[in-house]
N, C-alpha and C positions, 0 to 999 in steps of 0.2 A: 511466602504467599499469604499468611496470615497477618503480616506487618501487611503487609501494602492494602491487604482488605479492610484491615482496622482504619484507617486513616480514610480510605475512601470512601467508607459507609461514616465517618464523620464529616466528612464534603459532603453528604448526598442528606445527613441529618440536618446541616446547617441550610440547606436549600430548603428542605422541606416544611422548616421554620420561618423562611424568610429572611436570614441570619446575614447581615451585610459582612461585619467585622467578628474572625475568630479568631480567637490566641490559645497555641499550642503548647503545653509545656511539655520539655523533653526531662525525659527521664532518665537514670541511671542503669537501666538493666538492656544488654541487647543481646540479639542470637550470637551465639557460640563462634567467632573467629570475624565479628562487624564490629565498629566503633562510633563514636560519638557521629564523626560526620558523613559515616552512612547512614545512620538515623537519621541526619538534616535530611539528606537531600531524597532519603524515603520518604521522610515528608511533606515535603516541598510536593515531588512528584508525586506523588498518591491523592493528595489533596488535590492538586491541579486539574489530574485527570479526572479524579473522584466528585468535582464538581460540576463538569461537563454537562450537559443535557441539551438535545437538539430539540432545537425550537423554529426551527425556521418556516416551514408548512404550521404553525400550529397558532391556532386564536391568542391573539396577543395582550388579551384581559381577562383570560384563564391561567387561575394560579396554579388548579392542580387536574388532574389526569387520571383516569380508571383504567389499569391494563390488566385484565383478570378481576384477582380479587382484589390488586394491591393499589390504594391512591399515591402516587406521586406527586413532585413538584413537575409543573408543566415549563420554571423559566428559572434561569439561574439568579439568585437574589445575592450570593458570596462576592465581596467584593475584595478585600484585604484579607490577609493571613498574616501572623506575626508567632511567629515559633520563639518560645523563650528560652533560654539557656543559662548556664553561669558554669564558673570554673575555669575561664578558657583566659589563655595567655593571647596579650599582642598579634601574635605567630598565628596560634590557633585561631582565633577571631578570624583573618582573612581566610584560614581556610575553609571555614563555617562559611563564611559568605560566599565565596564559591562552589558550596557542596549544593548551598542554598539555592544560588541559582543556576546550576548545574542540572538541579531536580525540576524545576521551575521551566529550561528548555526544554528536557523530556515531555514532561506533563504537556506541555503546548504542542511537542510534535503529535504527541499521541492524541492527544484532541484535535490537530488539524486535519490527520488521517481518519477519525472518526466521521467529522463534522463531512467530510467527503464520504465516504461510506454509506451514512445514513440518509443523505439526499437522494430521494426519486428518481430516476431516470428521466422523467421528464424537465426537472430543476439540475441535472446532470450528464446533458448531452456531450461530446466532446469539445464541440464553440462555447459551451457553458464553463466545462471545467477550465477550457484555458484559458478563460475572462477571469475566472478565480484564481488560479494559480500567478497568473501576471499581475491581479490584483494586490494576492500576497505577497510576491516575492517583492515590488515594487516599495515594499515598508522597512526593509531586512537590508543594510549594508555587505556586501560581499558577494550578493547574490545576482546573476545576473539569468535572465528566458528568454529563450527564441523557440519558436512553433512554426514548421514544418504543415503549408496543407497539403491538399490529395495533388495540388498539381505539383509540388515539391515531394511529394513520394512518388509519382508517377516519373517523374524527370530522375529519380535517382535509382528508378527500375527497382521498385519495394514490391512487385509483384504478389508476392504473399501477403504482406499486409494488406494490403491494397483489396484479394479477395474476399475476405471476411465484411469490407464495407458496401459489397456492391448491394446486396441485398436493401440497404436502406438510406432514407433519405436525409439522413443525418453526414454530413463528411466529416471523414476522419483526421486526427490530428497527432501529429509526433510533437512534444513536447519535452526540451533541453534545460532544464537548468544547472547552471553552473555553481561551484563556489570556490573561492581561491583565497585560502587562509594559510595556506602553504609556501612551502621553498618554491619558488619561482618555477623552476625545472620540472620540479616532482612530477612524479607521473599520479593521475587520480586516480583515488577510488572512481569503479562505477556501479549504480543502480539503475536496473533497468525493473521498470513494473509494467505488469500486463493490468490495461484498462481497459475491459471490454466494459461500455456504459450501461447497458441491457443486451443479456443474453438468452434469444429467445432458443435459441440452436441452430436456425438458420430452415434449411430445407427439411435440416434433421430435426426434426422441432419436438423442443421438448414438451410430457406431458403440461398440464394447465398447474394444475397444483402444485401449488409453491412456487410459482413463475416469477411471481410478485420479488421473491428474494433475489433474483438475476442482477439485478440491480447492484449488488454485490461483488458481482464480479469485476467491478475495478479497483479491488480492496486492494489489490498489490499496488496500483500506482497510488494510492492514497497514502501505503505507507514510505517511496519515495518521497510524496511531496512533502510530508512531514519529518523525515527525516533532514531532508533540504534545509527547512526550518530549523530543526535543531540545532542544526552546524551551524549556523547565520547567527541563532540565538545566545550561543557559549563562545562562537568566536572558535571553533576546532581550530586545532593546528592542523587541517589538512587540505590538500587538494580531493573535490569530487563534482562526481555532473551525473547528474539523476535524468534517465531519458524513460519519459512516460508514453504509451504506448494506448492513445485511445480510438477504439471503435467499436461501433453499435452492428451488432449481428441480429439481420431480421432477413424473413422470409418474403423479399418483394420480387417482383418479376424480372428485375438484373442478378437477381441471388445466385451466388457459383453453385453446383449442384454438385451432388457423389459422383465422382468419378472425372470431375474436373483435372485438369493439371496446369500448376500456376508455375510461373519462375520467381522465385526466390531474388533477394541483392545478392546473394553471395554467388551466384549462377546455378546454383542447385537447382534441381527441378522439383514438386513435389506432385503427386496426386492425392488428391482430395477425397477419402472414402466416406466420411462423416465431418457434416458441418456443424455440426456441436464441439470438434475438440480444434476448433478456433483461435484458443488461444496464444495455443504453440505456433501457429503461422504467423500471429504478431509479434510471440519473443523471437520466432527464428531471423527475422529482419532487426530487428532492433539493436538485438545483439549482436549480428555479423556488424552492421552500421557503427554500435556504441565501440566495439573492440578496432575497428578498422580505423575510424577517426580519430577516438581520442586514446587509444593504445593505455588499457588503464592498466594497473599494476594488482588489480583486485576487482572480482567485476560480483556482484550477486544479483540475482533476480526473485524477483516476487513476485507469485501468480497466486490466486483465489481460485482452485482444483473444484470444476464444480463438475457434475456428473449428469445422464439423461434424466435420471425421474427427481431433480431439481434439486437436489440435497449440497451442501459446501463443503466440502474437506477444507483443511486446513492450509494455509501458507505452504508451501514447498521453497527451500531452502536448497539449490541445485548443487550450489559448491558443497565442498567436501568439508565446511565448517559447519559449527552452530549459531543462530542465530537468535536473539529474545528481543532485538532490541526494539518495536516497539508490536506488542502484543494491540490485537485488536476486537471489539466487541460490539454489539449494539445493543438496543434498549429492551428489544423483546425477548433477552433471556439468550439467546443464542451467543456463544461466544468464539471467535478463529482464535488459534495457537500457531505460532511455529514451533515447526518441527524440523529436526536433522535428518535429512535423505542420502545420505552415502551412495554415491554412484560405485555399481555393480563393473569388473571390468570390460566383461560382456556388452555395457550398454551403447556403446559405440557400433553396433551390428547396425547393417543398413535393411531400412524395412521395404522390402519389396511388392508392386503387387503384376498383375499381370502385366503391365507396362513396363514393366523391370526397373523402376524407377521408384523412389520416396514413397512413402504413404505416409498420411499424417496421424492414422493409428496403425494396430494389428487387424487383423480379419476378425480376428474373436471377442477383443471388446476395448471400450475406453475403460482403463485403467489407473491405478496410481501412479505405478513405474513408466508408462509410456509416454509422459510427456516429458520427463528427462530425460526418455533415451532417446526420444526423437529432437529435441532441441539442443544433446549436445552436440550433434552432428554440424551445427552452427556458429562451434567454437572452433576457432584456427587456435589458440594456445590457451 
C-alpha cells in the first residue's frame, strides 16, 4: 500500500507542477518476497493511475482547484514517463517491458472505471455510457459491443430488470462486451456489473443528504468496462464478455411500487418490498442471461452496496474468491474497496413474503448479506 502511494502522490506532484516529462529511477531495495519487475510495473501503474484527475465538467483555463483546505491540479499536465533501470540482461529487458506495460494496462483500466464513476448522472445516463463505452471499445483490437434496449429486454422477458426503469425517463440498456484473446473453444471468463446511473430509491426514496453521491452507484459496471480495457490493452490470453447492467431508478408516475411482483428471465417470480434494493433485480437478470448464453467457466459480479440514508459500502465480491483487481476512488477523499464475501451455506434460503413467493429483501432490513443471498438464487451452477 505504501509503494503504490509513493508513486501516485508522485503522479499527482508532477500535475500539480505542470510536469509534462518525468523520469523515474528504480532502485535497488524492494518489499520482502517482490522483485525488480514488480517494481516496474508498480510503477508504471501507480503512476498511471496516480496521474488521473477528472476534468471533464470543469473550466478548461482553470489550472487549479480548492477542495477544503487543499489546492489541487484542476487538469492533467504529465504526459511521458520514462523509468530508468540498469543491470538487466537481454532476457530481462523484455521482461521489464512487459511488466512495463503490463502496469500501464492496469493503470488505464483503473482510470477508465474512475473517469466513469466520477461523471454526473446527468453526463451518465445509460444512452450516454453506451455512446462511451462503444466509443472506447471501438480503439481496442479484440474487443468487440453490442447493447441490448428496453425493447430487447422486453422481447427477452427481463422482467426484473426492466422494473427498476419504469420509474424514469431515461431507458435502460444491457451492454455486452466481448474479448477473445483465447483458445478458440474456451469457455469465458464472465463480468457482470450492476449500473444503476442514479439511484434515487425509487418509491422508497432515499433521504436528500448525500443523494448527490447516488451517482455512484454504477461503480461496478465501471470496473467491468475497465477491466474490458485491460484485457484489449496486455493482449490476455483469455476468453471473457463483460455484460453491464444499466438503469436509472427514479420515482415517476410508472414507478413499480412495494409490493409489486415482477417476472424475472429465469421464470422466477419476485415481489418487490423496497425499491431501493434495485440492484439485485438488475444482477438477478443479467446473470441468469450472462450464465445461460455464454455458459462461462467463471463468472464475478460487481455491485456498489449502497444503503437508505445514502451512505456506499463497498464492492461485494459474490463468488467464493477474492478480488483486488481494480480498486476504486474518487476525488473527494471517499474511497470503495473490494472486499471477500464468502457465501454462508444457508444463503441459498428462499425469501418469502405473504405471497409465498421471492422478496427482494427480508422484512426487517436491507442489509449487507441480503443481496447475495438473494441474487444467488439466480445461479443455475
Amino acid at each position: 500500500y505504501l509503494w503504490l502511494n509513493k508513486y501516485k502522490y508522485i503522479a499527482k506532484i508532477a500535475n500539480s507542477i505542470g510536469c509534462k516529462n518525468l523520469a523515474v529511477l528504480d532502485g535497488q531495495n524492494y518489499p520482502k518476497g517482490k522483485d525488480k519487475f514488480w517494481f516496474l510495473e508498480t510503477i508504471s501503474r501507480s503512476i498511471e493511475s496516480g496521474a488521473y484527475i477528472f476534468s471533464t465538467t470543469k473550466n478548461k483555463t482553470a489550472k487549479t482547484e480548492k477542495i477544503g483546505k487543499d489546492i489541487i491540479s484542476s487538469q492533467v499536465s504529465l504526459r511521458n514517463v520514462t523509468i530508468i533501470t540498469a543491470k538487466l540482461s537481454s532476457s530481462d529487458t523484455k521482461k521489464a517491458k512487459i511488466a512495463v506495460a503490463r502496469g500501464f494496462s492496469v493503470g488505464e483500466g483503473v482510470n477508465t472505471a474512475k473517469h466513469l464513476g466520477d461523471l454526473p448522472a446527468n453526463h451518465a445516463t445509460p444512452k450516454l455510457i453506451e455512446k462511451i463505452v462503444k466509443n472506447t471499445v471501438k480503439n481496442y483490437s479484440g474487443l468487440k459491443v453490442k447493447s441490448l434496449n428496453e425493447k430487447d429486454l422486453a422481447r427477452l422477458k427481463m422482467g426484473s430488470y426492466l422494473s427498476v426503469s419504469k420509474g424514469s425517463d431515461e431507458p435502460p440498456r444491457m451492454i455486452i462486451i466481448e474479448y477473445n484473446g483465447g483458445k478458440k473453444n474456451e469457455k469465458p471468463v464472465a463480468l457482470v456489473g450492476k449500473g444503476i446511473t442514479f439511484d434515487t430509491g425509487g418509491i422508497s426514496l432515499k433521504p436528500a443528504k448525500f443523494m448527490e453521491d447516488m451517482t455512484y452507484d454504477m461503480a461496478g459496471s465501471a470496473v467491468v468496462v475497465g477491466l474490458m480495457k485491460n484485457f484489449a490493452l496486455r493482449k490476455a490470453k483469455i476468453n471473457a464478455v463483460g455484460v453491464v447492467g444499466l438503469v436509472e431508478n427514479m420515482p415517476g408516475g410508472n414507478a413499480q411500487r412495494p409490493g409489486d411482483i415482477v417476472k424475472s428471465y429465469s421464470g422466477k417470480t419476485i415481489e418487490v418490498l423496497n425499491t431501493d434494493a434495485e440492484g439485485r433485480l438488475v444482477l438477478a437478470d443479467a446473470l441468469t442471461f450472462t450464465e445461460e448464453k455464454f455458459k462461462p467457466n467463471l463468472k464475478k459480479s460487481w455491485i456498489t452496496k449502497t444503503i437508505p440514508n445514502g451512505g456506499i459500502f463497498p464492492h461485494i465480491d459474490y463468488q467464493r474468491r477474492s478480488s483486488t483487481l481494480l480498486p476504486l476512488g474518487k476525488n473527494k477523499g471517499v474511497v470503495n474497496y473490494h472486499f471477500h464475501y464468502s457465501l454462508p451455506p444457508f444463503c441459498t434460503i428462499k425469501y418469502k413474503g405473504p405471497t409465498r413467493i421471492r422478496t427482494n429483501i427480508t422484512h426487517s432490513s436491507i442489509n449487507n448479506s441480503t443481496q447475495p443471498r438473494f441474487v444467488i438464487q439466480f445461479y443455475e451452477n
